[in-house]
C-alpha positions as CSV (number, residue, x, y, z in Angstrom):
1,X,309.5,95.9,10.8
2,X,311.0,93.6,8.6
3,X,311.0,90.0,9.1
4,X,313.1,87.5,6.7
5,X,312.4,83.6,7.0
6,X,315.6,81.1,5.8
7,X,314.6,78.0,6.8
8,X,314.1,76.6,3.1
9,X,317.7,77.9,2.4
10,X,320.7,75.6,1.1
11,X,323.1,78.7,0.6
12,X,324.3,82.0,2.0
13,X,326.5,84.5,0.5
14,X,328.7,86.8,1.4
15,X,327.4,90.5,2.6
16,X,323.8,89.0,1.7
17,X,321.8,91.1,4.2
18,X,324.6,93.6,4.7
19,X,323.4,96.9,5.4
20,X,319.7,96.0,5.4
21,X,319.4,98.4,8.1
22,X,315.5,97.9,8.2
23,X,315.7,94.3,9.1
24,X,314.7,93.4,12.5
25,X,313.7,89.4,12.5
26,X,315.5,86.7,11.1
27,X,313.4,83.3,10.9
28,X,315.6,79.8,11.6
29,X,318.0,79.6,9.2
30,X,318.5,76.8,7.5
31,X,320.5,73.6,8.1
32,X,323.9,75.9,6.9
33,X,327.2,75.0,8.6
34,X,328.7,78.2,7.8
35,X,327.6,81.4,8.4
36,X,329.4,83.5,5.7
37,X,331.4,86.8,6.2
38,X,329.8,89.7,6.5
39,X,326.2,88.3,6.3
40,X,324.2,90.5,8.8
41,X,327.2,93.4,9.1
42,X,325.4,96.7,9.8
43,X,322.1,95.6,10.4
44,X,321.7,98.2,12.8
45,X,317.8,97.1,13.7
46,X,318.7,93.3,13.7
47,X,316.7,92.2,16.9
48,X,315.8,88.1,16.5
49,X,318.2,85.9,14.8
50,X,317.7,82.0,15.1
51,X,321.0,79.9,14.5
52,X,320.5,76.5,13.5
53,X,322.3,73.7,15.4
54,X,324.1,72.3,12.3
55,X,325.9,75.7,12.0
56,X,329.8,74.5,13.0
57,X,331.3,78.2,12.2
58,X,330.3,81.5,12.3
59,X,332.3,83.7,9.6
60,X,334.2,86.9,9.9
61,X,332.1,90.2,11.0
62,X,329.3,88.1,10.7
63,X,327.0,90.6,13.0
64,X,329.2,93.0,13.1
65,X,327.9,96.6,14.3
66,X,324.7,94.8,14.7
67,X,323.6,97.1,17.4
68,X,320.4,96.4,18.3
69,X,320.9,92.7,18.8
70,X,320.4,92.0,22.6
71,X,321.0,88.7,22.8
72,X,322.7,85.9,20.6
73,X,322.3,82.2,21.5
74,X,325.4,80.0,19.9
75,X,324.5,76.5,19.5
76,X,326.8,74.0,20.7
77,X,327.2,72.9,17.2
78,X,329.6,75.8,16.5
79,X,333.3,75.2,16.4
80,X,334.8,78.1,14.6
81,X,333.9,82.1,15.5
82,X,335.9,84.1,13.1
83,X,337.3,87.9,13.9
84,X,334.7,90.8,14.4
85,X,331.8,88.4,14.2
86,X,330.0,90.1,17.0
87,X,332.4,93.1,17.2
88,X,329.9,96.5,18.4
89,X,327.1,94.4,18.8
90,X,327.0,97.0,21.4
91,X,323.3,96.2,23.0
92,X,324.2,92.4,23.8
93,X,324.1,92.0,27.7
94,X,325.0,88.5,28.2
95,X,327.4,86.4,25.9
96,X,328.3,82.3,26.4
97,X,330.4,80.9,24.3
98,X,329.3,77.3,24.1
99,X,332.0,74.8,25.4
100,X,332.3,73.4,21.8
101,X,334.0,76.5,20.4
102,X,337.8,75.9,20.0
103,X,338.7,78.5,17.8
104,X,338.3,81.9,18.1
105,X,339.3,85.4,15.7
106,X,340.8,88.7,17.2
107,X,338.0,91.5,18.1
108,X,335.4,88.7,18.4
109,X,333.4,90.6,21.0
110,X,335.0,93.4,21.2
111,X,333.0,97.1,21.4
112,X,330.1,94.9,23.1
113,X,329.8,97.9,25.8
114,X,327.0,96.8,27.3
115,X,327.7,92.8,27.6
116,X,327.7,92.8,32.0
117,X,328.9,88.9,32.1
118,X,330.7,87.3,29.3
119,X,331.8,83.2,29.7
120,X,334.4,81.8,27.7
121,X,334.8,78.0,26.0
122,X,336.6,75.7,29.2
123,X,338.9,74.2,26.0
124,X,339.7,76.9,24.4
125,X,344.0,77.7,25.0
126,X,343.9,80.8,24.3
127,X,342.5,84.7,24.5
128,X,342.0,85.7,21.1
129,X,343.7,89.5,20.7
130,X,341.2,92.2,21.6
131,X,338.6,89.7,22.2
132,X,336.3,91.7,24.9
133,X,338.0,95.4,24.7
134,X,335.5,97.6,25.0
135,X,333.1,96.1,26.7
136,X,332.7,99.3,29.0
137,X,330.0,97.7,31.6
138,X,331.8,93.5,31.9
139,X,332.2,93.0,35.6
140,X,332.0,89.4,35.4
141,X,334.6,87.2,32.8
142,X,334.5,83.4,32.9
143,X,338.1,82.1,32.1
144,X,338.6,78.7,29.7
145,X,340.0,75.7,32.4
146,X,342.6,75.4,30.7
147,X,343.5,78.4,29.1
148,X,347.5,79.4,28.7
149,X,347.9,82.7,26.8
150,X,345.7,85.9,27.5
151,X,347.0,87.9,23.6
152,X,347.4,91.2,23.2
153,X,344.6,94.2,24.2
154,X,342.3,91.4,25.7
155,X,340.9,93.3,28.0
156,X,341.3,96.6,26.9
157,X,339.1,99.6,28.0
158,X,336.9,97.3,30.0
159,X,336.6,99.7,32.6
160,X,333.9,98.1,34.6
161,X,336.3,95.3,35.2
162,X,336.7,95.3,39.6
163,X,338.5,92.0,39.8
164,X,340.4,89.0,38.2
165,X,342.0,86.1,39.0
166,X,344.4,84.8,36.5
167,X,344.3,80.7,36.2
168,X,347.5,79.0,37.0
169,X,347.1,77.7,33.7
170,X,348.8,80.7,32.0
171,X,351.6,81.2,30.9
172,X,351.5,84.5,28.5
173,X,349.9,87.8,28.8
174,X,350.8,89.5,26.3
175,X,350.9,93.3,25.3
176,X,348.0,95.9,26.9
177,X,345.9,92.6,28.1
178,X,344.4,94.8,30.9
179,X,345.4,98.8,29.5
180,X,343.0,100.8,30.9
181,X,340.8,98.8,33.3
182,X,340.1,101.6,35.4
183,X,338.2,99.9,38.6
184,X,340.4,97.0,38.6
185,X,341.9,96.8,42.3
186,X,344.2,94.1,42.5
187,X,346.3,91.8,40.6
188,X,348.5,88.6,41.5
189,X,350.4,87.1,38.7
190,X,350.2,83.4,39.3
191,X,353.9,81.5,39.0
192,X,352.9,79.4,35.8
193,X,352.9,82.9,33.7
194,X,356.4,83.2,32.4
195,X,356.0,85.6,29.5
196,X,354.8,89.4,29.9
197,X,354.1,92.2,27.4
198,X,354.5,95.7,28.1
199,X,351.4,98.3,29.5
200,X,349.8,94.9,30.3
201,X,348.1,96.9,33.4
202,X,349.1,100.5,31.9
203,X,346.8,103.1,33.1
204,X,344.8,100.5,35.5
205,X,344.4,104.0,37.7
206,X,341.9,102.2,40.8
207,X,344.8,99.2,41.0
208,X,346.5,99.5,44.7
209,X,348.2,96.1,44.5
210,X,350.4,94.4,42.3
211,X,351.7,91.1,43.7
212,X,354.6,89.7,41.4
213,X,356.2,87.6,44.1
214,X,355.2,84.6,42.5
215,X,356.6,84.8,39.5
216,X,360.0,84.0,38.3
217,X,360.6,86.0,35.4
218,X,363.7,88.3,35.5
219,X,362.6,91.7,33.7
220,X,359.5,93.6,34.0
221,X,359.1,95.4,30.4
222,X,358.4,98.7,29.6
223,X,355.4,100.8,30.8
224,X,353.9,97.7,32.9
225,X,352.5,99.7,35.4
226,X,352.2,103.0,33.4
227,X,350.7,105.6,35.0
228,X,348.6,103.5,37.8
229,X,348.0,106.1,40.4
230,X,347.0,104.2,42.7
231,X,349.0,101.6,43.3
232,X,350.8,101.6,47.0
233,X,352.3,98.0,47.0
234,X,354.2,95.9,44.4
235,X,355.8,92.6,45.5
236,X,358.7,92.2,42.9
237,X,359.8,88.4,41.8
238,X,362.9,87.3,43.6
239,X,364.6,86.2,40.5
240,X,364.1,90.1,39.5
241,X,367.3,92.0,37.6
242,X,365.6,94.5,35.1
243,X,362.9,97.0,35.5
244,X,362.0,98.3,31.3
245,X,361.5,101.7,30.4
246,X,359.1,103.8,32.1
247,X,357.0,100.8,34.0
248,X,356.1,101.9,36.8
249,X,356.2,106.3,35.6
250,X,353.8,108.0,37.1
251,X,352.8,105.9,39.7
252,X,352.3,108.9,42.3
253,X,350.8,106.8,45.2
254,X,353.9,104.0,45.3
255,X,355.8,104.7,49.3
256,X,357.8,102.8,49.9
257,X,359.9,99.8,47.7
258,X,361.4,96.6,48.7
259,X,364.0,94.8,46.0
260,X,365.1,91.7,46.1
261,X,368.9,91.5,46.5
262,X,370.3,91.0,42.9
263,X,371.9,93.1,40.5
264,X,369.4,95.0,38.9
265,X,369.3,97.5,35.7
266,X,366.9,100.1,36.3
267,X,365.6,101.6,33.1
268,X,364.9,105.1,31.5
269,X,362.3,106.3,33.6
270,X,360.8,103.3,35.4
271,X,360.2,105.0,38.5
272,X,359.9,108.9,37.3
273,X,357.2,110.4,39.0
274,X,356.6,108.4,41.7
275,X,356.2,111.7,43.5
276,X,355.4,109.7,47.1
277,X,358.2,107.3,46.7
278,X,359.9,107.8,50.4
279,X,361.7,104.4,51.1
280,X,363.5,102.2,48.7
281,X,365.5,99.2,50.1
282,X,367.9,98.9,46.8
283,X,370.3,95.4,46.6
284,X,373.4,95.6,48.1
285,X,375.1,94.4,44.8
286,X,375.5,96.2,41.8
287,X,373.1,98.1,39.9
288,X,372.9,99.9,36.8
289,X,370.7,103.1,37.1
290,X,369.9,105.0,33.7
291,X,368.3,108.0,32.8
292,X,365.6,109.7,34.6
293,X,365.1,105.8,36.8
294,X,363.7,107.9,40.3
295,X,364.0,111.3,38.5
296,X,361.7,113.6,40.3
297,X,361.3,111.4,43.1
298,X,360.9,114.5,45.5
299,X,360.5,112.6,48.8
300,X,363.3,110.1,48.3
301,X,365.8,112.0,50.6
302,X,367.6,108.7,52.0
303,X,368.8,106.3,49.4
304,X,372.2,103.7,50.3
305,X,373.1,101.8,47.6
306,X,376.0,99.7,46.6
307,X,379.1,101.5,46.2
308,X,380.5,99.9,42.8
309,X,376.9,100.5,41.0
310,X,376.6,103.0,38.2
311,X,374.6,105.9,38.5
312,X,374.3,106.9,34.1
313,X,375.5,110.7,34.1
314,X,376.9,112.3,37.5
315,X,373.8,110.5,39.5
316,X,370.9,111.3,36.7
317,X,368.8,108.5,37.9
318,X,367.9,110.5,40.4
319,X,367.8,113.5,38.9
320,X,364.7,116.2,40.3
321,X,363.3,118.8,38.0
């Protein structure tokens, strides 16, 4: 075992202890306010690490692929947390952020697969983009109070992830926020959330409820609800007039679909594959319906739409193979 002591130090370099893959105890450091880049990246033993409460910023990939770390405590003298600093640190099982962090880097935690409750800054504005991906076994995230943009691949792959409930503080969720959260169940968009990526719930295969009503965006972009075989009911805004490419494919559990009674452009694919898909109430204005929109929709037998709405190549929208 090897044990380093820094208390006597005045100064830290970058990569200093990088790849020291022996080193399992680091003593208090001392009174640094930045922890460099790098520093402890790839100390793969790193156990004990003592930060001292005048550090104000912890540098990029600072513990990076530190995997036997179990636990880090953040003093609430930290401001700044720069990208990767704890990214794979894939033994910690509890992370909280202290409340004075404002500022946080992409991939911050992300690949900390067995992190099982992870609690956010209450100021901080913003998700930073893949921030917890990866963490395989979170069931429990702890949302900033005021927080307004969830950014790209947040949430990614967290596939222990059973339930959320998005703050009425957001506004944005951006691309692939939730791609891939396989147990999540539910979701209800709250109305403050005016901007949405696309797959921001792709592949979400355990969701059974979307709930959209809320909202009062008019398009719903491309592969949204990608391939989220279990969802049975969507409630779509009523300000609704474009469905993107593909979002809602593969869907093979949706019945039955209720739209709101606008014009509505229905996109390549947006509904293919929904192989249970039975009965759709369509507006009673015109609608645009492109390639493939309910292709192979094999149980939708009884569809009455407007008669002035365009139906993209002799009726293709609805084409079966």
């Amino acid at each position: 075992e090897t044990v380093v002591s820094l208390e006597s130090i005045t100064s830290l370099g970058k990569n200093a202890f990088e790849e020291c893959r022996s080193l399992v105890t680091v003593g208090k450091i001392g009174n640094l306010t930045r922890l460099p880049n790098e520093v402890f990246r790839e100390c793969k033993a790193l156990a004990n690490v003592t930060l001292p409460d005048t550090m104000e910023t912890i540098g990029t990939a600072a513990f990076k692929h530190c995997y036997g770390l179990p636990e880090i405590v953040i003093p609430d003298s930290v401001t700044t947390i720069e990208e990767e600093a704890f990214s794979g640190c894939t033994s910690l099982q509890e992370i909280i952020v202290p409340d004075s962090v404002v500022k946080m880097g992409n991939h911050v935690f992300g690949g900390c697969r067995s992190a099982t409750r992870i609690v956010f800054p209450k100021y901080l504005t913003y998700l930073p983009g893949y921030g917890v991906s990866f963490c395989n076994y979170m069931v429990e995230f702890v949302f900033p109070e005021n927080v307004k943009s969830i950014s790209d691949y947040f949430f990614y792959g967290c596939i222990s992830l059973k339930e959320i409930v998005i703050p009425d503080t957001v506004t944005t969720i951006a691309d692939e926020a939730f791609y891939g959260c396989g147990r999540l169940k539910e979701i209800q968009l709250p109305a403050s959330v005016t901007n949405l990526g696309s797959r921001v719930f792709a592949q979400c295969t355990s969701l059974t409820s979307a709930d959209l009503s809320l909202l009062t965006i008019t398009r719903i972009p491309s592969y949204t609800f990608n391939s989220c075989t279990a969802l049975t009911t969507v409630s779509f805004p009523k300000t609704l007039e474009y469905v993107g490419m593909s979002a809602f494919q593969h869907c093979t559990a949706l019945e039955e679909l209720t739209f709101p009674d606008n014009s509505i452009t229905f996109d390549d694919n947006c509904f293919y594959n929904c192989s249970s898909l039975s009965d759709v109430t369509f507006p009673t204005k015109y609608c645009y319906f492109d390639y493939y929109s309910f292709g192979n929709c094999t149980k939708l037998l009884d569809i009455t739409i407007s008669g002035d709405s365009a139906l993209y190549y002799n009726s293709i929208g609805f084409y079966d193979d």
